[in-house]
N, C-alpha and C positions, 0 to 999 in steps of 0.2 A: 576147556574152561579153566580159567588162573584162579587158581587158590589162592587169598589174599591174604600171606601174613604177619610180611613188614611193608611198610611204603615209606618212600622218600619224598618228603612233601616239598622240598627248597631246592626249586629249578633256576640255577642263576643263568640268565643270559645275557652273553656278552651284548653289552651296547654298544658296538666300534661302527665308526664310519668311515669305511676308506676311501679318503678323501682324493679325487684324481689330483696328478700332477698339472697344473695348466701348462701350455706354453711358456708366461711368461712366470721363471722359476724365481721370482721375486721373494724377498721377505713378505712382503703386504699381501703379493697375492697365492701366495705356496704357503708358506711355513703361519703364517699368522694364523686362519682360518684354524686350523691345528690347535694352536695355542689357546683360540679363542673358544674353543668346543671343548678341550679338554683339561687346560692348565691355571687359567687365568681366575677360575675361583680362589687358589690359592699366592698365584702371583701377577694379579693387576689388580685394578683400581684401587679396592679395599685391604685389601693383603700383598702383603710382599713377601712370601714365609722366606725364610734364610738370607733375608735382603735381596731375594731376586725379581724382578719385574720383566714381564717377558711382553708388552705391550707395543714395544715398540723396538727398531733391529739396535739401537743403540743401547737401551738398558740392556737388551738383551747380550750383548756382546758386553759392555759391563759386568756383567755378572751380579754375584750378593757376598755375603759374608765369606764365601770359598776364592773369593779372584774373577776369573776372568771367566767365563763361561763357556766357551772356544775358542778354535783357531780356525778362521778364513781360511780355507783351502785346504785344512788336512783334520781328518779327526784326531786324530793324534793327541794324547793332551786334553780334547774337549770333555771339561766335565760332563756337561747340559750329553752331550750324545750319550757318553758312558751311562748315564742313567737311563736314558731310555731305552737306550741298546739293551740292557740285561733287563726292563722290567721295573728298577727298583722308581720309577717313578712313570705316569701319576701314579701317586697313591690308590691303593682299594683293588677294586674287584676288576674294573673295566682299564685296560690297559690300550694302546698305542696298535693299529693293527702294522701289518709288514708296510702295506703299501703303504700309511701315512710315516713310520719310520722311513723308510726310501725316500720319500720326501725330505726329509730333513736330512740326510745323509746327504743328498747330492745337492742340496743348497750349502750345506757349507764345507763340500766339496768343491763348490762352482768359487768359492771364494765370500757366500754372504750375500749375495746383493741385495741391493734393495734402497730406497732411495727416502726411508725413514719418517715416512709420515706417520700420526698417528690416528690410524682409520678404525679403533676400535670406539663403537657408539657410545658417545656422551650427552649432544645436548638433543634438545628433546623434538628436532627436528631433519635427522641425517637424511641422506642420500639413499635413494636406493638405486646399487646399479644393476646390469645386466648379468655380471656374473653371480650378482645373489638371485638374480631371475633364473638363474639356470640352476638353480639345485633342484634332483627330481620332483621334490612332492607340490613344488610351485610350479610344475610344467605340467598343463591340462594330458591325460593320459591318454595315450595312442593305440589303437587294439593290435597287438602283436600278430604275427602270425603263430598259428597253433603246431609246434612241433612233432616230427612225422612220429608214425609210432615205429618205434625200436623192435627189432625182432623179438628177442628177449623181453621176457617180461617179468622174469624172477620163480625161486623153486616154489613147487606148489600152486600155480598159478594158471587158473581154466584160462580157455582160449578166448578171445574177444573179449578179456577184462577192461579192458581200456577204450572203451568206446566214448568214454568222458572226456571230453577238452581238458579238466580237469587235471588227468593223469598224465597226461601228455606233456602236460611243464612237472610235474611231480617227478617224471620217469627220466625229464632229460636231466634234471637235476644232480640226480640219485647217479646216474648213468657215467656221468661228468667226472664222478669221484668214484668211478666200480662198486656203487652199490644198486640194490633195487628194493623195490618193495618188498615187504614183507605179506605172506599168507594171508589170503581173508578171515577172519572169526568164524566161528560156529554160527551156524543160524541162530539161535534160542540168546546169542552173547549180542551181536549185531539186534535182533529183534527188541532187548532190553534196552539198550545203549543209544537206539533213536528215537525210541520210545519216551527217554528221559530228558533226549535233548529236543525234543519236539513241546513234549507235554510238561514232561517235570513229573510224571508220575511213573511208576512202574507198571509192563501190560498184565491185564487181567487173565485170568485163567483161560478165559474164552477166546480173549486177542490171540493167546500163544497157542493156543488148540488151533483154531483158525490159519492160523502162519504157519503150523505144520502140516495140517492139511493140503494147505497151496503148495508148500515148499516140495512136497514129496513126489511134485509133478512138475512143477516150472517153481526153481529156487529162485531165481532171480526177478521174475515175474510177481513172488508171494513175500519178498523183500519189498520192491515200490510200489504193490497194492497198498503196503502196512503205511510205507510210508503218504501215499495218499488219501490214506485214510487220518492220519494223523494229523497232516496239513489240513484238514476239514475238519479236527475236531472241535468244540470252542474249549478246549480245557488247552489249545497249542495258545490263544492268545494269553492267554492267565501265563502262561510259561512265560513267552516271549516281553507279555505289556510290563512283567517284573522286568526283566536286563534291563526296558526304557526307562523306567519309569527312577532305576537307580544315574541315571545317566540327566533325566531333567532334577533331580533332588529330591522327588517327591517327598511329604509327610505331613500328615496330620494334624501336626501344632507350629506354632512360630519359634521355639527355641530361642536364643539367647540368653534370654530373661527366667530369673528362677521361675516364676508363673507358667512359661510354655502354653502359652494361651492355643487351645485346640480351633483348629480352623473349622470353619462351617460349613459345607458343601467342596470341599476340596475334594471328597471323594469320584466326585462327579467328572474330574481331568483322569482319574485313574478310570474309568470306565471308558472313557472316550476313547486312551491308549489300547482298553482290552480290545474294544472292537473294533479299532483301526486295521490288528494286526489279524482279528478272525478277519475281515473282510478283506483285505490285502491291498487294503488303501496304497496307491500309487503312494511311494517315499517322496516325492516331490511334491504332491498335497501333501501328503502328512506333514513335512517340515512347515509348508507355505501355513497349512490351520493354524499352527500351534505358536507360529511367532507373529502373523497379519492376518486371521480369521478372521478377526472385525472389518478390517480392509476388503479383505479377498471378498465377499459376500455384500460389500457395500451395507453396514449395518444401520448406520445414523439414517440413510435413505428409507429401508427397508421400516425403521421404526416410525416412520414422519408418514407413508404411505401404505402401509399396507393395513389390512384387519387384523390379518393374524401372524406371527410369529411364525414364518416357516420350519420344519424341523431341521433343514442343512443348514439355517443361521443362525438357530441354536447351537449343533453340533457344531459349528465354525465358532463360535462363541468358549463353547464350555475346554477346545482345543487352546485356546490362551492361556487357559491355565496355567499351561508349559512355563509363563513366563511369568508367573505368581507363586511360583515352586523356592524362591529362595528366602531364605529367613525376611520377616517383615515383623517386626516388635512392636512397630506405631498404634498408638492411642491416643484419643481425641484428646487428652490431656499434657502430649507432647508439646504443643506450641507453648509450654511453660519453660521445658525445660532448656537450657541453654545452650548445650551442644546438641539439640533434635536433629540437624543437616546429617550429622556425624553417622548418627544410623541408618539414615535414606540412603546415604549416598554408598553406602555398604549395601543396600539392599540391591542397588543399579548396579553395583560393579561385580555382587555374586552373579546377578543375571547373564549379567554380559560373558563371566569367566562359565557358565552352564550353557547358556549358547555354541560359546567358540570352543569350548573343549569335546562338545558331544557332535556338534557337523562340521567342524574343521578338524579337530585336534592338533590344538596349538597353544602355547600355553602365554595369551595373551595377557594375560595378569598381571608378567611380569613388567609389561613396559607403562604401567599403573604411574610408577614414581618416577620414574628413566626411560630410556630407549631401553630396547630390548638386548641382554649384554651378546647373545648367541644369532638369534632371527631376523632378520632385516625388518623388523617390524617400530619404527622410532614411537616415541610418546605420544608425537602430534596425532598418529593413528589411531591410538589408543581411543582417544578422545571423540576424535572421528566414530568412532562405531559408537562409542557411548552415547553418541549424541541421536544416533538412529534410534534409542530405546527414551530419551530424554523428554521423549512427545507426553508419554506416557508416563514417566516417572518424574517426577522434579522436587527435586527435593527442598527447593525453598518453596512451595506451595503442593505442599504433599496431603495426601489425602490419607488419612488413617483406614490399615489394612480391613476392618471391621465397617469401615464405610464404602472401599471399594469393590464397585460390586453392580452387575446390572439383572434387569427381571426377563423373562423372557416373555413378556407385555409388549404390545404396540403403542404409542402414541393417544388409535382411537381404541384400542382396550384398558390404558391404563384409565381414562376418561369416561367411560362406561362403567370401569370397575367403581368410581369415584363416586357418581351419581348415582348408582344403586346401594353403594354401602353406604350413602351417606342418609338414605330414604331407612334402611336397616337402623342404622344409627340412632335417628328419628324413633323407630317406634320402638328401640326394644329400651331409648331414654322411657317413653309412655310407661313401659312395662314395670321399669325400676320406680318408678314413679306411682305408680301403683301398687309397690310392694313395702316401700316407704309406710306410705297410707295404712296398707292393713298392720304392718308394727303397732302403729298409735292406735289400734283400733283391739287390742290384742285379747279384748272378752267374747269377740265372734267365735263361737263354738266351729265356722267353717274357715278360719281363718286358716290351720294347715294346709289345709286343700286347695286353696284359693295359692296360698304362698309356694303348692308347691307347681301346680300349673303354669303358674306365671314362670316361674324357674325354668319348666321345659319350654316353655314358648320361647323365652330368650336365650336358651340354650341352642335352640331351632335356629331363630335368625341371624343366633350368630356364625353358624356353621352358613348360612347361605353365601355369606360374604365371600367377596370373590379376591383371592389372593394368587399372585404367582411367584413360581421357584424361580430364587434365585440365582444366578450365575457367579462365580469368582472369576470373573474377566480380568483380559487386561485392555485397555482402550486408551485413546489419545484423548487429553485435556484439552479446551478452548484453550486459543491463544498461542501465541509462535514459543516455540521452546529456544531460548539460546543454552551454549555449552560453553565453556572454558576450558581451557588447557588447566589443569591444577599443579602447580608447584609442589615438586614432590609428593604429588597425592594427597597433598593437603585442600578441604573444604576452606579453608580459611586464609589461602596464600591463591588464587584465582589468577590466571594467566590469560594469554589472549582469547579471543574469541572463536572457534572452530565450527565447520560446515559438517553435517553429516556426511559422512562415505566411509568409502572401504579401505583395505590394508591395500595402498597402493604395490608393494609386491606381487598380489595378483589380480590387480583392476586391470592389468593388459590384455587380461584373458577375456572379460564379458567387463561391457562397460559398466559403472551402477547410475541407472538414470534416476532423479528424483523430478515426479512432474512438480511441475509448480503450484501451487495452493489456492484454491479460490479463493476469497476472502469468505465467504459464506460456512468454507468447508468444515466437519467438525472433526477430521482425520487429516493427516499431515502426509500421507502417502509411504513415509520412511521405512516402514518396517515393512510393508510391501514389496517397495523396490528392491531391501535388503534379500527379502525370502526368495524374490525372482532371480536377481544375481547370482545368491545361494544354490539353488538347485539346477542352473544353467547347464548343461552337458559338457560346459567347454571349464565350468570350474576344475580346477584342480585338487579339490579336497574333499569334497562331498560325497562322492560316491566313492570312493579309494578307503573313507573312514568308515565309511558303512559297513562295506564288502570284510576288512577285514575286522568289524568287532564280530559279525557271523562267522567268520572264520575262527574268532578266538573261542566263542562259546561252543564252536564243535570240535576243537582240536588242543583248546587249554591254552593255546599263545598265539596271538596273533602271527600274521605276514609278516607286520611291523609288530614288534612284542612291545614297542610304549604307545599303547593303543590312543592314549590322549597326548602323543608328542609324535607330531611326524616334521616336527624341525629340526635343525643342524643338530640337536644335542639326542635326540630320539634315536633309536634304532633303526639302521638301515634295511630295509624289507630283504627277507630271506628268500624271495622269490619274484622280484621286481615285476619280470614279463605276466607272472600269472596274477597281480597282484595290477595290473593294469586290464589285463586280459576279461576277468574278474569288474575293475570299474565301469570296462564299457560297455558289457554285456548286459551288466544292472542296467544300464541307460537306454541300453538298444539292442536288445537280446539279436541274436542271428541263427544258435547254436542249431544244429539240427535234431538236439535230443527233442523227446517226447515234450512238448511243454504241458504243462498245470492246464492245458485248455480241454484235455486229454481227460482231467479227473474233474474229481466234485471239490476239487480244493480250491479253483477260480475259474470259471466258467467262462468269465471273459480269454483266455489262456494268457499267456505268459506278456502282456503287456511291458512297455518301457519303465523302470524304478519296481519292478515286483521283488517283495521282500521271499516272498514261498518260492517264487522260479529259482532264484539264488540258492535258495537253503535246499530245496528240493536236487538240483544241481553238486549242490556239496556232500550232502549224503549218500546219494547213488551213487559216489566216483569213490576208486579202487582204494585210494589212497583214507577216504573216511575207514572202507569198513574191514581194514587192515587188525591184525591180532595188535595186540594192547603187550601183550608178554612177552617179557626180553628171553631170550635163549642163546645162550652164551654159543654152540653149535653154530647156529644162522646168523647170529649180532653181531659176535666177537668182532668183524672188520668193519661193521658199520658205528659200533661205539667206539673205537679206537680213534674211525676218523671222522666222525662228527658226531660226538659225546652228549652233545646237549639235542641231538634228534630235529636239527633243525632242516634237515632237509627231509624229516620227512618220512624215515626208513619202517616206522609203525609205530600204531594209535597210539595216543598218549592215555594214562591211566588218570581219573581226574574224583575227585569227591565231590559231592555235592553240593551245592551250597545250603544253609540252614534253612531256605523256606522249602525245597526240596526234599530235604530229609523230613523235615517234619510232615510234609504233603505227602511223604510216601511211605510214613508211619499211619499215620490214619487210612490210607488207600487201603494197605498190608491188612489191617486190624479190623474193615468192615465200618469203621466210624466214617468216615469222610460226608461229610456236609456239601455236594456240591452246587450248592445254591450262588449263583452269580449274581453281582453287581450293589449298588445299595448302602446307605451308609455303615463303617466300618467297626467291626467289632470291638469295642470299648476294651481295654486293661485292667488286671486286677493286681494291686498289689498289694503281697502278701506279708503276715508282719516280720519275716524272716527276712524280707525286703526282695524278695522274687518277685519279678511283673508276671502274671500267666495269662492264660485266658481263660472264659468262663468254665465251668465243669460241665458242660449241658450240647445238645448241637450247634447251637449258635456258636459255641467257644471250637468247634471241629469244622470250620473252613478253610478252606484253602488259605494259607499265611497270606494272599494277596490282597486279601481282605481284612488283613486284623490290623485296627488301628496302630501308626506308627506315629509314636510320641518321642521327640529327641531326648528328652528327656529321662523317659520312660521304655528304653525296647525290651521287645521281651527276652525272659532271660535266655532261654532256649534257643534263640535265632542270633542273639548276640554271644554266644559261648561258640557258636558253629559259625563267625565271621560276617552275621549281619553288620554291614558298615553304620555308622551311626553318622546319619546325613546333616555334617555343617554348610557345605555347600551341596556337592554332588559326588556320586562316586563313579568312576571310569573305567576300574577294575580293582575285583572284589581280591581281598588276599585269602590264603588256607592257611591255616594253623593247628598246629596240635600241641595240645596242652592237657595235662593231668587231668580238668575241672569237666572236661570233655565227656569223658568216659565216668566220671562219676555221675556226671549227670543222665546218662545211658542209662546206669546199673540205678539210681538212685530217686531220681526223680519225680514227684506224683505225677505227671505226664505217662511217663513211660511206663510207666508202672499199672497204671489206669487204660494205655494203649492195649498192654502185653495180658492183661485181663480179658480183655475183647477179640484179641486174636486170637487168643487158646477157646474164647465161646465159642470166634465163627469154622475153628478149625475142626472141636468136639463136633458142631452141630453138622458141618457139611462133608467131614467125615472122617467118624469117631473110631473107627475099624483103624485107621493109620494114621493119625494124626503127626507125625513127624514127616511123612512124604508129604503132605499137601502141606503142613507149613512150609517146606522147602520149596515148594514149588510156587506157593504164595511170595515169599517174601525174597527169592534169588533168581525166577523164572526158571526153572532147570528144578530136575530131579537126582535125589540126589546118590550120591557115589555107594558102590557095595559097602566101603569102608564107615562113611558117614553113616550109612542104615543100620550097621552093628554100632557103631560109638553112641548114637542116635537112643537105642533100644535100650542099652545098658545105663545112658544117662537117664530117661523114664523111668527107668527100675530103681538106681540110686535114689532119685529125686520123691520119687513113693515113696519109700523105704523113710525117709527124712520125715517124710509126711505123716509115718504110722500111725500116730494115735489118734487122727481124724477119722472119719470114715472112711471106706476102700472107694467109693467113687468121688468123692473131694479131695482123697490124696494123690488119685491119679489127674482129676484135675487140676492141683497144683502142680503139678509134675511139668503139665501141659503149657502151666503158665510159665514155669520158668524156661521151659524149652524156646517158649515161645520169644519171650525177653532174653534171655540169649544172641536168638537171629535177627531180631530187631536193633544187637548191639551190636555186632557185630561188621569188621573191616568191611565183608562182598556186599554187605548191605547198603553203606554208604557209599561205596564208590560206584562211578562207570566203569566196567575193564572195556 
């Protein structure tokens, strides 16, 4: 077990792309691509730093304020090379790898050529060719074959560990460069650590009694029981529907606007996410609910014909939400103001940029005003996709966010409900009518009586009325949507006309067909067509982004570590074949492990797009449940030569994020609320200007539940790296800072926790209370050393307390022991 007592929070990873040489060793197609990825923020279009322009082979050869920038055929002399060669340029952290230096070395070895066109993207409709079709993450991914297992398998290391496909690209890796894996963890360290990444919570005394039980006869058996069991808990979706739910933008109010107008049943898309992921909603439904529900389900039919409301056309309904998740400020009062478009069309282009960054990861945005300067992705595309969501959104006849919105009523129930409330309406007018009357009459010694009868009777009929909950959909307007190209991004400079489709870069792979439109029809089919292209097996992005954001939340850094940039400018995956391997397996599993059909975590078992077969798959393999602690002994050659642990040599050490910590402060403390789903814990803000939550059980639920207000998060969750959602967040950052740890030691939170923990620890037992808080709040028990330091801090901490009572001052003792562990580094991290 690692003792935690310094951690190093700032992991830089190198972004380099070593970019192959092609055949033809041209400026435009060798050396540019280079320039275009890594140089050209500083010297092309907008900037020229030192007067150099590297855009084209002639400026380039030109040079800037130093002369000449090379020499054709020799380095000798070449400035431009000398810098690269040592480093001193680009600028910053991310530097030139060997292979793209090489590159330019024997291009102006070769003498330069290049025949000086200038093919970096300008106008707002370029070319896409084949050679930008051939960069990996635009090429639909191909299932590798599974690498043999190595005899070796590393010190420390039982036999048949590697039964995982998994390990078997992790091993050839490691192998490649003489190293291997590192030891597995302790049972009780492993037991914690997927516990957390499963649930978000810490296991209970009884989990970890239970795990040693099993373990003490079949270890590895009493491992993927646990974790089977965890994949069936519903506290795993509360875990996981958080990471999504940061990925569509979720929150509670509209932002922008000092007002922050609180949204009304949005909590209702957050529940849909929790239970998609308890139920293991096939990811290809999931994506298809969340951006064409209405479509997928046929909803305008369903409301013209049926009686009643089905529940999967609800649920396909309330999944739209996804696409109601980004800021929407509009009030019916907007059509005043003059720039109104200005914020619509902000509210379609966050949409769009929460789409493509959470199932493609690509960072469409950019080609908003321009072509895109790095990804073969031009302007005109841009547009093109906007126009798939433009059905729906339009911002010259925009509907304000507080009116859009549908009931989950039929046709002939909305009509029914109509004609009996409007019979209610009728008599309990009678009734007020009759209350009127006895006013004017007000010397009837029974007139209370009378006044108050009538009060309940129309108290009555009013309750009979028949209403239904509302949905925050998102759905297509009557009427054909056009789209423009916009000038610069400007609402106000409109360009030609554009057809809905896809980023032609990878329409080669799956066509996107759009059917054609009845005239009748009150859906436009677009975002249908778009979710079916999306989730096609032959896409190139969809399931490769998926695979490795689970990858990231069990290992701290993605395959690809720019989990929302897998374009030229992103980082190239640090284990390509397994990171394919991986794609196609989510799609069309083959493996021979145990599938999820095996447990009570999916019954159906391991199905095509299963998010638990994947995660279940990453946990059991050797390479998860690897020790987390460096040892200089065993590391020493594995840090030397791959420093930043990217291939893999053992666990990474990771903290929790803030809804986590706080989830597993109340777990620790006996308070946990774990009441599910429902609208979301309201804020209190306090006059010291602290947002908290209530003081009562309502205010101890799980954080996936507490109202999130942009304006307003709480203080606790944003001190510990809650992102405060303007659009969406992709990946969360850590930070440590001073205000951190004050807030640990200081807190009413904490403070109010570490009271409850010393109750449930006094009460459940009061003979040792130091062993069972350690065992409560670290899993493990703890060390000879620790149960002397332990004993003697009890005694100081009495002693402090002397002139209370002897059993109040051992229970303050208790409290502060207890507040201690709850601040404490092992507390908040996974080792």
């Amino acid at each position: 077990m690692m003792r935690i007592v310094s951690i190093v929070l700032a992991l830089t990873i190198s972004a380099t792309s070593a970019i192959a040489q092609p055949k033809d060793g041209s400026f435009e197609k060798s050396v540019l691509p280079i320039f275009r990825a890594r140089c050209l923020n500083c010297h092309g279009e907008k900037r020229q730093r030192a007067g150099l322009d590297l855009r084209t082979k002639t400026t380039t050869l030109k040079g800037g304020e130093s002369g000449a920038s090379l020499k054709p055929g020799t380095l000798k002399g070449s400035i431009l090379w000398e810098k690269i060669r040592t480093d001193e340029m680009p600028e910053g952290k991310v530097k030139l790898t060997a292979a793209e230096k090489d590159v330019i070395k024997r291009w102006i070895e070769a003498g330069a050529p290049g025949d000086d066109k200038a093919v970096v993207p300008t106008g707002p409709d370029v070319t896409i060719t084949d050679e930008d079709r051939k960069f990996w993450a635009f090429q639909t991914p191909v299932r590798p074959s599974v690498p043999p297992r190595a005899p070796g398998e590393g010190p420390g290391v039982r036999a048949g560990r590697f039964a995982n496909p998994i390990d078997a690209f992790i091993a050839a890796s490691l192998q490649a460069k003489g190293l291997a894996l590192s030891p597995e963890a302790e049972p009780l360290v492993l037991l914690r650590r997927v516990t957390f990444d499963l649930t978000g919570l810490p296991p209970t005394l009884k989990e970890i009694d239970d795990f040693l039980k099993d373990a003490s006869t079949n270890p590895p058996g009493a491992y993927e029981k646990a974790v089977d069991r965890l994949l069936a808990s519903p506290r795993y979706g509360e875990r996981w529907g958080r990471h999504w739910l940061d990925l569509a933008g979720y929150a509670d109010s509209e932002g922008i606007l000092d007002a922050d107008y609180v949204r009304s049943a949005a909590w209702r898309y957050r529940d849909y996410v929790i239970r998609a992921f308890n139920s293991d909603k096939p990811y290809d439904r999931f994506l298809q609910e969340q951006i064409a529900g209405d479509e997928l389900v046929d909803y305008w039919k369903v409301y013209q014909t049926e009686k009643t409301m089905p529940p999967q056309v609800v649920e396909a309904l309330i999944a739209t939400g996804y696409l109601r998740c980004a800021s929407d400020t509009s009030r019916p009062d907007f059509v005043n103001i003059k720039n109104a478009p200005g914020y619509y069309f902000q509210t379609l282009d966050d949409t769009l940029k929460i789409v493509t960054s959470t199932t493609m990861g690509l960072t469409l945005q950019c080609a908003r005003c321009h072509s895109h300067k790095y990804d073969p992705i031009p302007q005109t595309d841009y547009y093109r996709m906007q126009a798939i969501f433009m059905s729906g959104y339009r911002p010259y006849k925009w509907i304000p966010q507080v009116q859009r919105k549908l009931s989950e009523a039929t046709a002939f129930q909305e009509k029914d409900a109509t004609e009996q409330n409007a019979k209610l309406n009728a008599a309990i007018a009678d009734l007020k009518k009759q209350q009127a009357a006895l006013k004017k009459d007000g010397k009837d010694p029974g007139v209370k009586a009378t006044q108050k009868r009538l009060t309940d009777e129309i108290k009555t009929l009013e309750g009979k009325k028949r209403t239904f909950a509302e949905i925050r959909a998102f759905y297509d307007l009557p009427g054909e949507a056009k789209t423009h190209l916009l000038k610069r991004g400007e609402y106000l400079h409109p360009g030609p006309e554009v057809t809905p489709n896809v980023l032609r870069v990878l329409a080669n792979h799956k066509s996107f067909v759009l059917p054609p439109r009845a005239k009748d029809a009150r859906t436009s089919g677009r975002r249908l067509a778009f979710a079916k292209w999306l989730t096609s097996e032959e896409h190139p992005l969809t399931a490769r982004v998926l695979v490795n954001r689970l990858w990231l939340h069990h290992f701290g850094v993605g395959l690809v570590s720019t989990p929302d940039n897998f374009g030229k400018t992103g980082s190239p995956p640090s284990h390509p074949a397994l990171l394919d391997w991986l794609a196609c397996e989510f799609m069309s599993p083959t493996s021979p492990e145990r599938k999820l059909g095996d447990s009570p975590a999916r019954a159906r078992g391991a199905g095509k797009w299963s998010i638990k077969y994947m995660q279940r798959l990453i946990v059991t393999s050797a390479a998860y449940k690897q020790l987390s602690a460096y040892q200089a002994k065993l590391h020493a050659s594995a840090k030397r030569i791959d420093p930043d642990n990217r291939l893999l040599w053992r666990q990474r050490l990771r903290r929790l994020e803030g809804e986590a910590m706080r989830d597993a402060v109340l777990a620790v403390s006996g308070t946990l609320n774990t009441q599910m789903f429902g609208p979301p814990v309201p804020m209190i803000r306090t006059g010291e200007g602290e947002v908290n939550t209530p003081a009562n059980p309502e205010g101890d639920r799980r954080s996936i539940y507490l109202q999130v207000r942009r304006s307003q998060p709480l203080t606790f969750l944003q001190l510990f790296d809650q992102p405060v959602i303007e659009t969406n967040c992709t990946r969360r950052e850590t930070s440590t800072v001073a205000s951190q740890a004050l807030t640990l030691l200081n807190s009413d939170f904490m403070t109010r926790q570490a009271e409850a923990f010393a109750g449930r620890v006094l009460k459940e037992e009061p003979n040792d209370p130091a062993r069972h808080a350690v065992r409560l709040a670290f899993a493990r028990l703890p060390t000879a050393a620790e149960t002397r330091l332990f004993a003697r801090f009890l005694e100081q901490q009495a002693n402090q307390h002397a002139k209370l009572p002897p059993m109040e001052a051992r229970r303050r003792a208790v409290v502060d022991l207890c507040h201690m562990l709850l601040s404490a580094n092992e507390f908040a991290y996974v080792d």
